[in-house]
N, C-alpha and C positions, 0 to 999 in steps of 0.2 A: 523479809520474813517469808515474802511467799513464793520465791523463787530462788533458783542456786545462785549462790554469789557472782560465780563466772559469766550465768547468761545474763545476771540484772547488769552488771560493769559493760558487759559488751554494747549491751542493748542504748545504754545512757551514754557510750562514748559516739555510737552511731549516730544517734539521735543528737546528742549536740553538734557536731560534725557536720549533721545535714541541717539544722535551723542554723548554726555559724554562716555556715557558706548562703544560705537562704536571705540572709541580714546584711553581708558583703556585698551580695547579687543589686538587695533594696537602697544600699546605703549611696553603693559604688556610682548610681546613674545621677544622682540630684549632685552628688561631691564633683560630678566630672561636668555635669552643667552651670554649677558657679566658679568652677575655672576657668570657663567658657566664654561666661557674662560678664563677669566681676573680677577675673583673675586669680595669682596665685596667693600672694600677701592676703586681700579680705578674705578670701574663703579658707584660711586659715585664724585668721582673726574671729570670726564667728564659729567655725568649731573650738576653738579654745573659750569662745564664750560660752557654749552650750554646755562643754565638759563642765564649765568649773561653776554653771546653777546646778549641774546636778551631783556635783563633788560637795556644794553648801547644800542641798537639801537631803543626803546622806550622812552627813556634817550632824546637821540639826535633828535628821530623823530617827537613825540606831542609836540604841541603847548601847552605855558602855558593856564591857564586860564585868560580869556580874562576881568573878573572885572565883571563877571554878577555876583550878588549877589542871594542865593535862597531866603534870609529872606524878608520879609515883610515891607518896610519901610511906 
């Protein structure tokens, strides 16, 4: 509302783009030292456990959708 559509879209692809890469940068060194310690099988076994507590408590936490339609009646 309070800025032009082009610089708000620009600004928000930038800005995710740089906290993305920021997240990679964080994720990338702990992922690359339990393939290190523990290898490749468990440090895959524990990120698909981590995804899928927080696939059940998105599960459990959003609300359905509530009957708004997008389409055009």
């Amino acid at each position: 509302m309070n800025f032009e559509s082009r610089l708000s879209s620009i600004l928000y692809l930038i800005g995710y783009q740089f906290f993305s890469q920021i997240g990679v940068i964080g994720v990338s060194t702990p992922i690359g030292r339990m393939y290190d310690t523990i290898g490749y099988r468990p440090t895959y076994m524990y990120l698909g456990i981590i995804i899928l507590f927080f696939v059940l408590i998105g599960f459990l936490t959003l609300s359905k959708d509530s009957g708004v339609s997008l389409e055009n009646n």
